[in-house]
N, C-alpha and C positions, 0 to 999 in steps of 0.2 A: 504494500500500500504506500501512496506517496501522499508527503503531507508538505502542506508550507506553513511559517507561521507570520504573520503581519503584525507586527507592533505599532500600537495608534500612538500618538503624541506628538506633539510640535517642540518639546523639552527634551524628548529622545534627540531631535535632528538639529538640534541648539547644540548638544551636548552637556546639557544644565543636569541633565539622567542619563545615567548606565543602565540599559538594559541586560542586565539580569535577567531576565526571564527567558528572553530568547534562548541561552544556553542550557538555562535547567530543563525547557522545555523540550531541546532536543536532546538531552539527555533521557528524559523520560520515554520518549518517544521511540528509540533505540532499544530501551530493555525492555517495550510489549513487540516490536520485531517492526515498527511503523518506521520508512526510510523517510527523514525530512530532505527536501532537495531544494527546497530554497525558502531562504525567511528577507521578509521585507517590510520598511519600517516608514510608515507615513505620518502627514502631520495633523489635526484637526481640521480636517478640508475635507466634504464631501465628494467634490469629482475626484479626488485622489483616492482617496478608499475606496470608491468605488470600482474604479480605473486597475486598484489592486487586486480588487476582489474578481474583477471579469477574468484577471490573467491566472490567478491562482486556482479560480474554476475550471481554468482549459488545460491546467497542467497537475493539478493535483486532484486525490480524492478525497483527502482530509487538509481543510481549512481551518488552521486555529489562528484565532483574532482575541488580542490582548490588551490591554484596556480602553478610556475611555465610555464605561459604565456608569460614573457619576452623573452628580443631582447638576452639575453645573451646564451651561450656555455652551461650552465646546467637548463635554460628554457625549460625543454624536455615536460611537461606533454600534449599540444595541440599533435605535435607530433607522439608519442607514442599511446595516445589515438586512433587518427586519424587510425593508422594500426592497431589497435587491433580490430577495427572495420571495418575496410578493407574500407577506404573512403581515397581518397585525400583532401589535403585542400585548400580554394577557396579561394579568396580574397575579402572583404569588402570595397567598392569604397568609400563610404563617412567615413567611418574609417581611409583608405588610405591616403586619400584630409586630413585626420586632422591632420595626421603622418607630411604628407608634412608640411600642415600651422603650425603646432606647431614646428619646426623646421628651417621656412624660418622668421618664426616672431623671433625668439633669433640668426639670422645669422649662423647657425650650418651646419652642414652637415650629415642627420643619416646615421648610423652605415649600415653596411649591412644587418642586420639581423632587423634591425625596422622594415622592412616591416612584418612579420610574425606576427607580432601585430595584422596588421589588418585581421588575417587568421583566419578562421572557417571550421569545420568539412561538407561538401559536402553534400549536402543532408538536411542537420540542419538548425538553425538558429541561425544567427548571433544576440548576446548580446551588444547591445548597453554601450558604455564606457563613461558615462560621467563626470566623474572625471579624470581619465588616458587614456593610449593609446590604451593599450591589448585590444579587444572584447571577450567576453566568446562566448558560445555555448549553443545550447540545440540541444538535436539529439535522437532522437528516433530509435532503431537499430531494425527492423521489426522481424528478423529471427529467434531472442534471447527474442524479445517484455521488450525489457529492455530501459529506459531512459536514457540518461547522459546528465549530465551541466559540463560543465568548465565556472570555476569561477576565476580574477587573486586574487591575495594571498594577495596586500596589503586592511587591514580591510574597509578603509575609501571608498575604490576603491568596492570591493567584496558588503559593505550593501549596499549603492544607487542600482547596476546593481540585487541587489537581490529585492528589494523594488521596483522598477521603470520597471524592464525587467521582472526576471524571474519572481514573484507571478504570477503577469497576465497571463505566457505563460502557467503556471503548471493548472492555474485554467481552461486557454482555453484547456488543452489536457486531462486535469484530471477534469472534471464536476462533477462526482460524489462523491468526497469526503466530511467525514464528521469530521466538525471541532472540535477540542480536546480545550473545554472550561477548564476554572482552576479559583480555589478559596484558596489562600494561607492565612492557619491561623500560628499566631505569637503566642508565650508562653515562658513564660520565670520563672526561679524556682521550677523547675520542669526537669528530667532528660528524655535524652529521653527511656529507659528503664521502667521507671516509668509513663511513660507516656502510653508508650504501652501498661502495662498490664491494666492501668486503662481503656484503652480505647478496651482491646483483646477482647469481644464479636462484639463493633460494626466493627471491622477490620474481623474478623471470616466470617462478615456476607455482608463484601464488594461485589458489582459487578458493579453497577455506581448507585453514583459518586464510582472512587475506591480511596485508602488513601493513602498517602506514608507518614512517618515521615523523617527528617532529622533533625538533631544536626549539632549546626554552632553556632563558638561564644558564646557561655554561655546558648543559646536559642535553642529551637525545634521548627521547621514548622512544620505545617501541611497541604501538596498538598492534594488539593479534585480535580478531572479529572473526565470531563462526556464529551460523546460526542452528538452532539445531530443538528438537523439541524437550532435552530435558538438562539440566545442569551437568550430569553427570557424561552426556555423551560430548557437549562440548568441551569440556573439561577435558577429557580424554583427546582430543585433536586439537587443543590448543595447547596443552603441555608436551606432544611429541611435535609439534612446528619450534615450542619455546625449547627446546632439546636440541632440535638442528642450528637454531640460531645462537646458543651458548657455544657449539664445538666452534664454531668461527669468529665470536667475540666474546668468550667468554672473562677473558681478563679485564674489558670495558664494565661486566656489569655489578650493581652495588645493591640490585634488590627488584622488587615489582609492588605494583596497584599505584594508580590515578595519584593519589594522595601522600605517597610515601613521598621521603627524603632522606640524601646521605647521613644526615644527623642524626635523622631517628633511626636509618638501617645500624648506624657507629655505636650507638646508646646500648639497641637495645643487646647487639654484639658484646657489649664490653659486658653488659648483665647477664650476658649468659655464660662470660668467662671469669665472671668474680673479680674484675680489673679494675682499675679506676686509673686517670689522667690527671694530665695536670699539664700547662701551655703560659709558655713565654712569647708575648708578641709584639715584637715593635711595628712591622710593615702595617697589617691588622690592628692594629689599638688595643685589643679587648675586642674584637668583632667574632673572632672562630668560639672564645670563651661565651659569649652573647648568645650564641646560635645554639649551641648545646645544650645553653638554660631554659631555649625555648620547648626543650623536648620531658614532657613528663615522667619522674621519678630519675632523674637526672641525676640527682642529690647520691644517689647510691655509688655512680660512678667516676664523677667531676669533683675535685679535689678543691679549684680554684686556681691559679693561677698570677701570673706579673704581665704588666705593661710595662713595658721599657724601649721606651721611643727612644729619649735618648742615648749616647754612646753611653755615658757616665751612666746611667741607670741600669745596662746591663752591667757594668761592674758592680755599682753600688749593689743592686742589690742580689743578686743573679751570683758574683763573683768572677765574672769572665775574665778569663787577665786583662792587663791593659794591652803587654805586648804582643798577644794574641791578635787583639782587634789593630793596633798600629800596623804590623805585619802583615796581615791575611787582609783587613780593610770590614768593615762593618755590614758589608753585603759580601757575604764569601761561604764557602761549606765550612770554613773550619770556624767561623764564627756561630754559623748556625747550629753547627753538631756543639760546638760549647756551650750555647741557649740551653739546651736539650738536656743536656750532658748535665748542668749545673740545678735546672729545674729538676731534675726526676731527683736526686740527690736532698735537693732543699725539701721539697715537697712529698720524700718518701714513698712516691704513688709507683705506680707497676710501669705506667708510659708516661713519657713526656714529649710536647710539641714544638717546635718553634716556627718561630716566619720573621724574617729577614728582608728587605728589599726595598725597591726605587716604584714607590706610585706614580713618579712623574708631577711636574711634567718634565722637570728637567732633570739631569743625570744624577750622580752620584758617586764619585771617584771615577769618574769615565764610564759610569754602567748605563746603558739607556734604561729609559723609563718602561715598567713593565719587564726589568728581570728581579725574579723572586728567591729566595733559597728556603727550604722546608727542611728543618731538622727532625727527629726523632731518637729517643732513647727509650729501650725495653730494659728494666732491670736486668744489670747484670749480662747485659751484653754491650757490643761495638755500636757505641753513636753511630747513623744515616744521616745523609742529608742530601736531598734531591734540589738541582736546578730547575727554574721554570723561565718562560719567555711570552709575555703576551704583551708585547706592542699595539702599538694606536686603538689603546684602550684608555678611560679617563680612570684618574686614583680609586673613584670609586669601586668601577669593573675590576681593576688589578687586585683592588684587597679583595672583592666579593668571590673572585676565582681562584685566590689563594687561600680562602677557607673553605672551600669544596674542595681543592687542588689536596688542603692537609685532613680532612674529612679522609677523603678515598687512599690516603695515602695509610693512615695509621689502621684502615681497613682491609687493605692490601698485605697488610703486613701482618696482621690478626690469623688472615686469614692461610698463610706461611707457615705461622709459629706450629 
Protein backbone atom coordinates (compact mmCIF):
# COMPACT_ATOMS: atom_id res chain seq x y z
CA UNK A 1 0.00 0.00 0.00
CA UNK A 2 1.24 3.43 -0.71
CA UNK A 3 0.67 6.32 1.43
CA UNK A 4 1.60 10.10 1.56
CA UNK A 5 1.54 12.30 4.28
CA UNK A 6 0.69 16.26 3.96
CA UNK A 7 1.49 18.47 6.73
CA UNK A 8 -0.91 21.69 6.92
CA UNK A 9 0.65 24.86 8.20
CA UNK A 10 2.01 28.10 7.07
CA UNK A 11 4.66 27.93 10.53
CA UNK A 12 5.97 24.56 9.02
CA UNK A 13 7.08 26.56 5.73
CA UNK A 14 8.32 29.62 7.93
CA UNK A 15 10.28 27.30 9.63
CA UNK A 16 8.99 28.81 13.06
CA UNK A 17 7.81 24.58 13.46
CA UNK A 18 9.64 21.27 13.15
CA UNK A 19 7.70 18.86 11.91
CA UNK A 20 7.92 16.10 13.87
CA UNK A 21 5.21 14.24 12.92
CA UNK A 22 6.01 13.60 9.50
CA UNK A 23 8.98 11.27 10.60
CA UNK A 24 7.11 9.48 13.42
CA UNK A 25 4.50 9.14 11.15
CA UNK A 26 6.41 7.28 8.70
CA UNK A 27 7.98 5.40 11.08
CA UNK A 28 4.68 4.02 12.20
CA UNK A 29 3.64 3.52 8.82
CA UNK A 30 6.67 1.06 8.11
CA UNK A 31 6.13 -1.32 11.00
CA UNK A 32 2.13 -2.09 9.90
CA UNK A 33 4.00 -2.93 6.37
CA UNK A 34 2.32 0.78 4.65
CA UNK A 35 5.38 2.18 2.18
CA UNK A 36 5.12 6.20 2.59
CA UNK A 37 6.41 7.46 -0.90
CA UNK A 38 6.10 10.89 -0.55
CA UNK A 39 5.07 13.58 2.35
CA UNK A 40 4.36 17.17 1.44
CA UNK A 41 3.88 20.04 3.46
CA UNK A 42 1.49 23.10 2.70
CA UNK A 43 0.44 26.25 4.09
CA UNK A 44 -3.04 27.42 5.36
CA UNK A 45 -4.30 28.05 1.74
CA UNK A 46 -7.13 26.21 0.21
CA UNK A 47 -6.03 25.93 -3.43
CA UNK A 48 -2.85 24.50 -2.19
CA UNK A 49 -4.23 21.78 -0.20
CA UNK A 50 -6.33 21.16 -2.37
CA UNK A 51 -3.80 21.16 -5.26
CA UNK A 52 -2.08 18.59 -2.74
CA UNK A 53 -4.77 16.44 -2.16
CA UNK A 54 -5.66 15.99 -6.17
CA UNK A 55 -1.92 14.77 -6.45
CA UNK A 56 -1.76 12.44 -3.50
CA UNK A 57 -5.19 10.96 -4.66
CA UNK A 58 -3.42 9.95 -8.16
CA UNK A 59 -0.58 8.47 -6.55
CA UNK A 60 -1.37 7.13 -3.30
CA UNK A 61 -3.86 4.87 -1.57
CA UNK A 62 -3.41 6.17 1.83
CA UNK A 63 -3.71 9.89 2.44
CA UNK A 64 -2.62 11.10 5.92
CA UNK A 65 -3.35 14.86 6.54
CA UNK A 66 -1.88 16.43 9.78
CA UNK A 67 -3.09 19.32 11.23
CA UNK A 68 -4.88 22.37 11.01
CA UNK A 69 -8.02 20.87 13.15
CA UNK A 70 -8.49 23.82 15.40
CA UNK A 71 -11.22 26.20 16.44
CA UNK A 72 -9.25 29.18 14.64
CA UNK A 73 -9.94 31.22 11.07
CA UNK A 74 -6.95 29.39 9.26
CA UNK A 75 -7.86 25.76 10.82
CA UNK A 76 -9.02 24.98 7.30
CA UNK A 77 -7.74 21.31 6.63
CA UNK A 78 -11.08 19.11 8.21
CA UNK A 79 -12.93 21.53 6.14
CA UNK A 80 -11.51 21.46 2.83
CA UNK A 81 -10.83 17.98 3.10
CA UNK A 82 -14.53 17.27 3.80
CA UNK A 83 -15.56 18.98 0.19
CA UNK A 84 -12.82 17.48 -1.63
CA UNK A 85 -14.45 14.42 -0.95
CA UNK A 86 -17.84 15.77 -1.28
CA UNK A 87 -19.04 14.75 2.58
CA UNK A 88 -20.55 17.11 5.00
CA UNK A 89 -19.21 17.18 8.43
CA UNK A 90 -21.19 15.48 11.51
CA UNK A 91 -20.67 16.02 14.99
CA UNK A 92 -19.13 13.81 17.60
CA UNK A 93 -21.58 13.96 20.91
CA UNK A 94 -19.07 12.63 23.42
CA UNK A 95 -16.40 14.89 21.80
CA UNK A 96 -18.91 17.61 22.11
CA UNK A 97 -19.82 16.96 26.08
CA UNK A 98 -15.99 17.21 26.49
CA UNK A 99 -15.62 20.80 24.59
CA UNK A 100 -18.47 21.64 26.83
CA UNK A 101 -16.95 20.09 30.29
CA UNK A 102 -13.59 21.30 29.52
CA UNK A 103 -14.71 24.73 29.29
CA UNK A 104 -17.45 24.90 32.16
CA UNK A 105 -14.65 23.39 34.45
CA UNK A 106 -12.20 26.70 33.86
CA UNK A 107 -15.58 29.08 33.99
CA UNK A 108 -14.82 30.09 30.10
CA UNK A 109 -17.14 30.47 27.47
CA UNK A 110 -15.94 28.79 23.97
CA UNK A 111 -15.27 30.40 21.05
CA UNK A 112 -17.71 29.82 18.34
CA UNK A 113 -15.99 27.81 16.26
CA UNK A 114 -14.83 25.05 19.23
CA UNK A 115 -17.56 23.23 18.25
CA UNK A 116 -15.96 22.17 14.92
CA UNK A 117 -13.45 20.20 17.03
CA UNK A 118 -15.70 17.93 17.67
CA UNK A 119 -16.59 17.56 13.72
CA UNK A 120 -15.69 14.50 11.54
CA UNK A 121 -15.85 13.66 7.87
CA UNK A 122 -19.62 11.86 7.23
CA UNK A 123 -19.54 8.63 6.53
CA UNK A 124 -15.82 8.04 8.53
CA UNK A 125 -14.90 7.60 11.62
CA UNK A 126 -14.54 9.62 14.38
CA UNK A 127 -10.64 9.73 16.13
CA UNK A 128 -10.83 9.78 19.45
CA UNK A 129 -8.89 12.90 21.23
CA UNK A 130 -7.60 12.04 24.33
CA UNK A 131 -5.00 14.44 25.17
CA UNK A 132 -6.84 17.64 23.32
CA UNK A 133 -10.09 18.72 21.84
CA UNK A 134 -9.85 18.31 17.93
CA UNK A 135 -11.08 14.59 16.93
CA UNK A 136 -9.21 13.32 13.78
CA UNK A 137 -10.90 11.13 11.16
CA UNK A 138 -10.44 8.01 9.03
CA UNK A 139 -12.79 7.97 5.80
CA UNK A 140 -12.58 5.74 3.37
CA UNK A 141 -13.73 7.41 -0.18
CA UNK A 142 -15.21 4.24 -2.18
CA UNK A 143 -15.30 5.92 -5.64
CA UNK A 144 -11.43 6.86 -5.79
CA UNK A 145 -10.88 3.57 -3.06
CA UNK A 146 -8.54 5.90 -1.59
CA UNK A 147 -8.09 6.37 2.51
CA UNK A 148 -7.68 9.58 4.49
CA UNK A 149 -6.89 10.26 8.26
CA UNK A 150 -6.92 13.72 9.63
CA UNK A 151 -4.76 13.95 12.36
CA UNK A 152 -4.42 17.55 14.75
CA UNK A 153 -0.97 18.86 14.28
CA UNK A 154 0.04 19.38 17.96
CA UNK A 155 2.97 16.06 18.28
CA UNK A 156 1.95 15.04 21.96
CA UNK A 157 -1.90 15.30 20.62
CA UNK A 158 -1.39 13.46 16.99
CA UNK A 159 1.15 10.13 18.69
CA UNK A 160 -1.58 8.98 21.40
CA UNK A 161 -4.62 9.33 18.76
CA UNK A 162 -2.03 7.42 16.27
CA UNK A 163 -1.09 4.62 18.91
CA UNK A 164 -4.52 4.38 20.73
CA UNK A 165 -7.11 5.12 17.54
CA UNK A 166 -5.61 4.96 14.31
CA UNK A 167 -3.08 1.50 14.22
CA UNK A 168 -6.04 -0.58 15.37
CA UNK A 169 -8.56 1.04 12.69
CA UNK A 170 -5.66 0.69 9.76
CA UNK A 171 -5.03 -2.94 10.98
CA UNK A 172 -9.17 -3.47 11.11
CA UNK A 173 -9.48 -2.01 7.29
CA UNK A 174 -6.16 -3.09 6.13
CA UNK A 175 -5.74 -7.09 7.21
CA UNK A 176 -3.45 -7.95 4.81
CA UNK A 177 -0.42 -6.00 5.22
CA UNK A 178 2.83 -7.07 5.60
CA UNK A 179 5.07 -5.77 8.33
CA UNK A 180 8.51 -3.85 7.29
CA UNK A 181 10.96 -5.50 10.04
CA UNK A 182 14.53 -3.59 10.54
CA UNK A 183 17.86 -4.24 11.81
CA UNK A 184 20.14 -1.06 12.36
CA UNK A 185 23.90 -1.71 12.30
CA UNK A 186 26.30 1.08 13.83
CA UNK A 187 30.09 1.70 12.56
CA UNK A 188 32.18 4.00 13.08
CA UNK A 189 35.81 4.83 11.39
CA UNK A 190 35.06 4.19 8.54
CA UNK A 191 33.45 6.59 5.76
CA UNK A 192 30.40 5.88 4.25
CA UNK A 193 31.81 5.78 0.70
CA UNK A 194 34.35 3.24 1.84
CA UNK A 195 32.05 1.45 3.35
CA UNK A 196 30.04 0.90 0.20
CA UNK A 197 32.56 -0.35 -2.00
CA UNK A 198 33.74 -2.66 0.64
CA UNK A 199 30.43 -4.00 1.06
CA UNK A 200 29.33 -3.32 -3.20
CA UNK A 201 28.92 -7.12 -4.10
CA UNK A 202 26.64 -7.84 -1.18
CA UNK A 203 24.55 -4.47 -1.89
CA UNK A 204 24.70 -5.78 -5.90
CA UNK A 205 23.13 -8.79 -4.63
CA UNK A 206 20.26 -7.16 -2.37
CA UNK A 207 16.51 -8.05 -2.54
CA UNK A 208 15.47 -8.96 1.21
CA UNK A 209 16.64 -8.02 3.65
CA UNK A 210 17.51 -4.90 1.40
CA UNK A 211 20.48 -2.36 2.66
CA UNK A 212 20.57 1.29 2.88
CA UNK A 213 23.66 3.20 4.37
CA UNK A 214 23.52 6.51 5.94
CA UNK A 215 26.28 8.93 7.29
CA UNK A 216 25.27 10.96 10.58
CA UNK A 217 27.72 12.30 12.89
CA UNK A 218 31.11 10.87 12.29
CA UNK A 219 29.39 7.23 11.84
CA UNK A 220 27.53 5.08 9.18
CA UNK A 221 24.38 2.94 9.73
CA UNK A 222 23.49 0.24 8.22
CA UNK A 223 19.32 -0.34 7.80
CA UNK A 224 18.66 -4.03 6.99
CA UNK A 225 14.48 -4.09 5.97
CA UNK A 226 12.69 -7.42 5.34
CA UNK A 227 9.38 -7.85 5.39
CA UNK A 228 7.94 -10.97 6.39
CA UNK A 229 4.63 -12.16 8.29
CA UNK A 230 6.13 -12.85 11.79
CA UNK A 231 9.07 -11.59 13.96
CA UNK A 232 10.69 -14.53 14.12
CA UNK A 233 11.10 -15.23 10.36
CA UNK A 234 12.59 -11.82 9.72
CA UNK A 235 14.65 -12.05 12.33
CA UNK A 236 16.11 -15.04 10.87
CA UNK A 237 17.16 -13.24 7.20
CA UNK A 238 18.18 -10.26 8.80
CA UNK A 239 20.77 -11.65 11.10
CA UNK A 240 22.20 -14.02 8.30
CA UNK A 241 22.41 -10.74 5.74
CA UNK A 242 23.92 -8.84 9.39
CA UNK A 243 26.47 -12.07 9.30
CA UNK A 244 27.73 -11.60 5.67
CA UNK A 245 28.14 -7.84 6.25
CA UNK A 246 30.26 -8.27 9.64
CA UNK A 247 32.99 -10.87 7.68
CA UNK A 248 33.62 -7.72 5.44
CA UNK A 249 33.45 -4.99 8.06
CA UNK A 250 33.48 -6.31 10.95
CA UNK A 251 36.31 -4.31 12.60
CA UNK A 252 34.18 -0.91 11.77
CA UNK A 253 31.37 -2.09 13.82
CA UNK A 254 30.53 -0.92 17.64
CA UNK A 255 26.91 -2.39 18.08
CA UNK A 256 23.17 -2.11 16.51
CA UNK A 257 19.27 -0.44 16.90
CA UNK A 258 18.07 3.02 15.65
CA UNK A 259 18.96 4.45 19.09
CA UNK A 260 22.07 3.08 20.29
CA UNK A 261 25.48 4.89 20.79
CA UNK A 262 29.29 4.33 21.15
CA UNK A 263 29.00 5.54 24.79
CA UNK A 264 26.29 3.55 25.69
CA UNK A 265 27.69 0.31 23.55
CA UNK A 266 31.40 1.53 25.93
CA UNK A 267 29.25 1.72 29.38
CA UNK A 268 27.46 -1.00 29.17
CA UNK A 269 30.86 -3.16 27.84
CA UNK A 270 32.83 -1.91 30.71
CA UNK A 271 29.78 -3.25 33.17
CA UNK A 272 29.83 -6.25 31.87
CA UNK A 273 33.66 -6.46 32.53
CA UNK A 274 33.75 -5.06 36.19
CA UNK A 275 36.14 -2.07 34.65
CA UNK A 276 35.99 1.35 35.26
CA UNK A 277 37.90 4.40 33.58
CA UNK A 278 39.03 7.36 34.02
CA UNK A 279 40.37 10.27 31.14
CA UNK A 280 42.63 13.12 30.97
CA UNK A 281 41.73 15.70 28.28
CA UNK A 282 43.05 18.61 27.10
CA UNK A 283 42.16 18.77 23.12
CA UNK A 284 38.34 17.77 24.56
CA UNK A 285 37.94 19.94 27.80
CA UNK A 286 35.94 17.51 29.62
CA UNK A 287 33.75 16.70 26.58
CA UNK A 288 34.52 12.59 26.19
CA UNK A 289 34.05 12.63 30.29
CA UNK A 290 30.58 14.69 29.49
CA UNK A 291 29.31 12.04 27.03
CA UNK A 292 29.78 9.19 29.37
CA UNK A 293 27.74 10.83 32.03
CA UNK A 294 25.15 11.03 29.61
CA UNK A 295 24.66 7.27 29.66
CA UNK A 296 22.72 5.69 32.77
CA UNK A 297 24.32 3.83 35.60
CA UNK A 298 27.44 5.24 34.56
CA UNK A 299 28.56 5.85 38.19
CA UNK A 300 29.43 2.20 38.22
CA UNK A 301 32.08 2.47 35.66
CA UNK A 302 33.51 6.33 35.33
CA UNK A 303 35.93 7.16 37.97
CA UNK A 304 36.18 11.00 36.98
CA UNK A 305 38.77 12.39 35.43
CA UNK A 306 41.25 15.84 34.73
CA UNK A 307 41.16 18.63 32.31
CA UNK A 308 44.39 19.98 31.60
CA UNK A 309 44.22 22.23 28.67
CA UNK A 310 47.17 23.74 29.65
CA UNK A 311 50.89 22.44 29.37
CA UNK A 312 51.56 23.26 33.04
CA UNK A 313 48.23 21.60 34.02
CA UNK A 314 49.22 18.27 32.78
CA UNK A 315 52.36 18.49 34.81
CA UNK A 316 50.64 20.06 37.65
CA UNK A 317 48.46 17.82 38.15
CA UNK A 318 48.73 14.66 35.90
CA UNK A 319 52.70 14.62 36.79
CA UNK A 320 53.80 14.45 33.17
CA UNK A 321 57.42 15.54 33.10
CA UNK A 322 58.27 18.62 31.84
CA UNK A 323 61.08 17.36 29.80
CA UNK A 324 58.93 14.81 28.29
CA UNK A 325 56.48 17.57 26.83
CA UNK A 326 59.63 20.08 25.98
CA UNK A 327 61.19 17.05 23.90
CA UNK A 328 58.28 15.12 22.29
CA UNK A 329 56.13 18.69 22.14
CA UNK A 330 52.46 18.70 23.61
CA UNK A 331 50.63 17.07 20.74
CA UNK A 332 52.87 13.93 20.26
CA UNK A 333 52.39 9.86 21.31
CA UNK A 334 54.80 10.14 23.94
CA UNK A 335 52.80 12.89 25.48
CA UNK A 336 49.73 11.30 25.06
CA UNK A 337 50.77 7.77 26.25
CA UNK A 338 52.09 9.89 29.48
CA UNK A 339 48.33 11.50 29.91
CA UNK A 340 47.23 7.98 30.08
CA UNK A 341 50.09 6.43 31.69
CA UNK A 342 49.93 9.08 34.79
CA UNK A 343 45.93 9.19 34.89
CA UNK A 344 45.28 5.25 35.25
CA UNK A 345 48.03 5.49 38.14
CA UNK A 346 46.56 8.62 39.83
CA UNK A 347 43.11 7.42 39.49
CA UNK A 348 43.76 3.67 40.21
CA UNK A 349 40.95 2.73 37.74
CA UNK A 350 41.58 -0.59 35.31
CA UNK A 351 41.76 2.15 31.82
CA UNK A 352 42.74 5.35 31.30
CA UNK A 353 42.00 7.83 28.31
CA UNK A 354 43.75 10.77 26.87
CA UNK A 355 43.30 13.35 23.84
CA UNK A 356 45.85 15.56 22.98
CA UNK A 357 45.68 17.90 19.98
CA UNK A 358 45.35 21.12 17.49
CA UNK A 359 41.32 22.10 17.07
CA UNK A 360 42.52 24.70 14.94
CA UNK A 361 42.25 26.81 13.52
CA UNK A 362 45.64 27.47 13.57
CA UNK A 363 48.76 25.16 14.14
CA UNK A 364 50.50 24.05 16.94
CA UNK A 365 54.26 23.41 16.93
CA UNK A 366 53.97 23.10 13.19
CA UNK A 367 50.96 20.54 13.41
CA UNK A 368 47.81 21.43 11.27
CA UNK A 369 44.75 21.85 12.72
CA UNK A 370 42.72 18.64 13.06
CA UNK A 371 45.71 16.38 14.09
CA UNK A 372 44.63 14.60 17.34
CA UNK A 373 46.63 11.81 19.51
CA UNK A 374 44.44 9.30 21.73
CA UNK A 375 46.38 7.76 24.48
CA UNK A 376 45.29 4.62 26.59
CA UNK A 377 46.49 2.78 29.43
CA UNK A 378 45.14 -0.90 30.65
CA UNK A 379 46.49 -1.77 34.12
CA UNK A 380 49.57 -3.19 34.04
CA UNK A 381 50.37 -3.05 30.63
CA UNK A 382 52.27 -0.92 27.76
CA UNK A 383 50.69 2.72 27.27
CA UNK A 384 48.96 3.01 23.40
CA UNK A 385 48.49 5.95 21.62
CA UNK A 386 46.87 6.25 18.33
CA UNK A 387 47.23 9.28 15.79
CA UNK A 388 44.40 10.93 14.15
CA UNK A 389 43.95 13.40 11.07
CA UNK A 390 40.77 15.35 10.33
CA UNK A 391 41.32 18.41 8.50
CA UNK A 392 38.91 21.28 7.21
CA UNK A 393 36.85 20.49 10.10
CA UNK A 394 35.86 23.44 12.67
CA UNK A 395 37.27 22.89 16.65
CA UNK A 396 34.18 21.80 17.37
CA UNK A 397 33.82 18.62 14.71
CA UNK A 398 37.68 17.89 15.69
CA UNK A 399 36.82 17.57 19.51
CA UNK A 400 33.29 15.92 18.75
CA UNK A 401 35.29 13.08 16.41
CA UNK A 402 37.96 12.78 18.91
CA UNK A 403 35.40 11.46 21.41
CA UNK A 404 33.99 9.00 19.25
CA UNK A 405 37.43 8.55 17.74
CA UNK A 406 38.48 7.48 21.94
CA UNK A 407 34.85 5.91 22.49
CA UNK A 408 35.66 3.09 19.67
CA UNK A 409 39.04 3.09 20.51
CA UNK A 410 39.04 1.85 24.35
CA UNK A 411 36.33 -0.46 22.61
CA UNK A 412 38.44 -1.91 20.30
CA UNK A 413 40.61 -2.78 22.72
CA UNK A 414 38.02 -4.27 25.30
CA UNK A 415 37.22 -6.04 22.87
CA UNK A 416 41.40 -7.69 22.25
CA UNK A 417 41.81 -8.00 25.90
Amino acid sequence: MRAEIISVGTELLLGEVTDTNAPYLSQQMAQLGIDVYHRTTVGDNEHRLVAALEQAQANSDLVIITGGLGPTADDITKQVVARFVNQPLVGDQAAANKIAHYFAERTEVPAPNNHTQAEYINGGRSLANSVGLAVGTYYYAQATQTHYVLLPGPPQELQVMVEQELVPVLRQSLPNLQPLFTHVMRFFGISESRLAALLADVIAQQSDPTIALYAQHGEVTIRLASRANTSAEAEKKLMQCANVILEQAGQYYYGHGADNSLANVLVQKLQQEHLTIAAAESLTAGLFQSTLATIPGVSAVFYGGFVTYATEAKERFLGVPHELIAQNGVVSQATAQAMAQHTQKRAQTDIAVSFTGVAGPGQVDGLPAGTVWIGLQFKDQKPQAQEFHWPKMTRQEVRQRAVLAGLMMVLQALKKQ
